[in-house]
N, C-alpha and C positions, 0 to 999 in steps of 0.2 A: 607554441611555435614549432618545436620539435614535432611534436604529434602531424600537424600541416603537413611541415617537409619530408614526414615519413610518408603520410598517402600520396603524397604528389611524385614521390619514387617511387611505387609501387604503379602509381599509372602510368610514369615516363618507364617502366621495365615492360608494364602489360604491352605499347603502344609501339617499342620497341620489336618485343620476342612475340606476343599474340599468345604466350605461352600460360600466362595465369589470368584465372577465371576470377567472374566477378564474388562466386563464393570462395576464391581462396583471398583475394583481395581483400573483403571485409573481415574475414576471420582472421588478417593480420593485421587488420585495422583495430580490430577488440580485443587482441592479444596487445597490442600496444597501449592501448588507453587501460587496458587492467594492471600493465606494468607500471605505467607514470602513476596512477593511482596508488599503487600499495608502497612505489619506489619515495611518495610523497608524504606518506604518512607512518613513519618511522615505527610506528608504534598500531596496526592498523584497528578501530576499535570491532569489539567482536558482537556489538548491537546493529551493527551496517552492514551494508551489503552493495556494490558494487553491477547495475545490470545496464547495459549499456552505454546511454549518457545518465539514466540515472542513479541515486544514491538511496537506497529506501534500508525504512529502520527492518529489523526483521524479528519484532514485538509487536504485539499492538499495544496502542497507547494505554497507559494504565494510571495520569497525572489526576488528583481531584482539584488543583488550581490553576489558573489562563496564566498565561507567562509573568503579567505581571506580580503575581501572588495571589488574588482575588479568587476566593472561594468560588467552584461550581457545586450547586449541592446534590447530593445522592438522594433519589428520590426511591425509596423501597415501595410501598404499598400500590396496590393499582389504582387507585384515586390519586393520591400523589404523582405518580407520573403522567396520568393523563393530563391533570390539573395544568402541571409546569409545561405539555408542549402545546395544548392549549392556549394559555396565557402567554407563550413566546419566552419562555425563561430554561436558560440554561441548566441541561438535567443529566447526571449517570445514574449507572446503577450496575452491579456482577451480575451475570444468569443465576437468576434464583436466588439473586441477594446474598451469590455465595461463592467467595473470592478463590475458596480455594477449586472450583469446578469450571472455574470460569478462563480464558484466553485474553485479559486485558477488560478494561470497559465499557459498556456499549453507551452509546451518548446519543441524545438527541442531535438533530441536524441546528437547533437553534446553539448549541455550547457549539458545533464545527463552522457557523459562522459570525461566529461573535468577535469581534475585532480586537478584543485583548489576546485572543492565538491560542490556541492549547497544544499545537508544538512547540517542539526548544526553540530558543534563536537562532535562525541559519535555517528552519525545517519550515515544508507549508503541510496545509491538507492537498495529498493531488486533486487536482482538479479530473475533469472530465477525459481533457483532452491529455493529459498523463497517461491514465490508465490505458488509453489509447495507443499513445505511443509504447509503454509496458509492454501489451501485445502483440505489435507491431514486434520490435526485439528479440521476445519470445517466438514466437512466430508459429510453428506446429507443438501441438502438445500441451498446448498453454497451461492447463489447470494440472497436468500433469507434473510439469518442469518445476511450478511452482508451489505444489503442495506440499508438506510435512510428508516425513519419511513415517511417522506412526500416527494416533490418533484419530483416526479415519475410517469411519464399517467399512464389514465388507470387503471389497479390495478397493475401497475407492482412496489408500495410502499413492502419494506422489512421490518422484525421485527427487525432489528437492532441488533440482541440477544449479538452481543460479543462488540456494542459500534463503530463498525468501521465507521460508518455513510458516507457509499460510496452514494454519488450523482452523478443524470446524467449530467458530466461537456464536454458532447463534445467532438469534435478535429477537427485541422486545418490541414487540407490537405498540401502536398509541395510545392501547387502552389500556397497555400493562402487562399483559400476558407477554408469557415466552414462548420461545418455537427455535426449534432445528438445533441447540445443543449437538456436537458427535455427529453431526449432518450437513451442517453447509458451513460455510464461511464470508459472512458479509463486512464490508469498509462502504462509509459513505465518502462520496468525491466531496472536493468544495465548488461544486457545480448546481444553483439552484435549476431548476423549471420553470414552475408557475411558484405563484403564493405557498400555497404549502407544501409543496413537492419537490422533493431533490435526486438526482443521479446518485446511485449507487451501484455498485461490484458485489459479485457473491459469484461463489465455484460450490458445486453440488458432490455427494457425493458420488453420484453414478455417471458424470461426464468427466472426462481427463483431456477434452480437448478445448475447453472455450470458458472465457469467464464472460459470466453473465452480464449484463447490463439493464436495468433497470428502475423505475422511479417509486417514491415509496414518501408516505408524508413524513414531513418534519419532525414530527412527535415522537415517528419511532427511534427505536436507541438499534444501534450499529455500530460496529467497531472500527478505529480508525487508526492508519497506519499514514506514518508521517514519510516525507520522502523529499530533497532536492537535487537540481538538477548538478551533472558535475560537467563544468567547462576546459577542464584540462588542466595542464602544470600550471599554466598562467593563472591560475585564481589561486594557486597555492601562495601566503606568505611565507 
């Protein structure tokens, strides 16, 4: 309610004086909702991040069980992982089967829509239309704003400005093979296609202006980053 009564003052001063602009109006509108935000959370956690109305972890997911405990299995060998997205069965696996080189999980699209959840409680997979709004928010510079300050060839290193700390973690093809380690960075949405194809994100390293968008089958493994939306003080208990 606060948050309301504050932009509704900032429009009855605009409509008033003519004197503040519609970009200094929202920039006191996002300075305000990052204040109620951290003013809320006494303690604010240092896996979250805070970018406009949304809230996104800033890891990728790295769980091997669905919320309610139920094993997802690790599928290593390239037979094995075709097999499981094949078959529709829930699959991860590290780049190269090897945890410590790797940015979090990369999972098949069947484990990111399976109804037991593989975010926490309280978190979804963004959807389509998230990632959307994401860079809508971000606005210029997008893969730039949002990339990791190191890890990155080249100079394709981002200023990190809103904290997202997206790294290039890769992805594994449906037949198993890996690709793009130190090169790209891909999350699938929770937005299917067709039958075996779903929406996904990925930032390159040679563009610092746009995150990609595009479809890719279910089988392949991607990384995924959890995110909800934040409503104001009112949803705070």
């Amino acid at each position: 309610m606060k948050t309301l009564m504050t932009i509704m003052f900032f429009l009855f001063l605009m409509s008033c004086t003519d004197k503040i602009s519609k970009e200094e109006l929202f920039e006191g509108y996002e300075e305000e909702v990052q204040k109620n935000y951290l003013s809320h959370n006494n303690t604010p956690s240092t896996d979250e991040v805070l970018i406009g109305q949304q809230v996104w972890k800033v890891e990728n997911l790295d769980v091997d069980t669905f919320l309610n405990g139920d094993p997802i299995l690790e599928m290593k060998s390239d037979l094995d992982w075709e097999t499981a997205g094949n078959d529709g069965i829930p699959a991860w696996s590290y780049f190269n089967n090897e945890k410590e080189s790797s940015y979090g999980k990369l999972y098949n699209f069947h484990a990111v829509a399976d109804p037991r959840c593989l975010c926490p409680e309280g978190w979804r997979i963004p959807t389509d239309e998230d990632w959307i709004r994401l860079g809508l928010t971000v606005s210029e510079n997008i893969a730039y704003n949002l990339k990791s300050k190191d890890a990155w060839p080249k100079d394709g290193n981002g200023g990190d400005y809103y904290g997202f700390n997206a790294k290039p973690n890769g992805m594994r093809y449906y037949d198993g093979q890996f690709f793009y380690l130190n090169e790209s960075a891909f999350w699938w949405t929770g937005s299917s296609v067709v039958l075996k194809h779903a929406w996904l994100r990925y930032f390159d390293e040679d563009y610092s202006d746009r995150i990609f968008r595009i479809t890719a089958r279910r089988a392949a493994g991607m990384g995924v980053r959890c995110m909800k939306d934040y409503l104001g003080e009112d949803e705070i208990q």
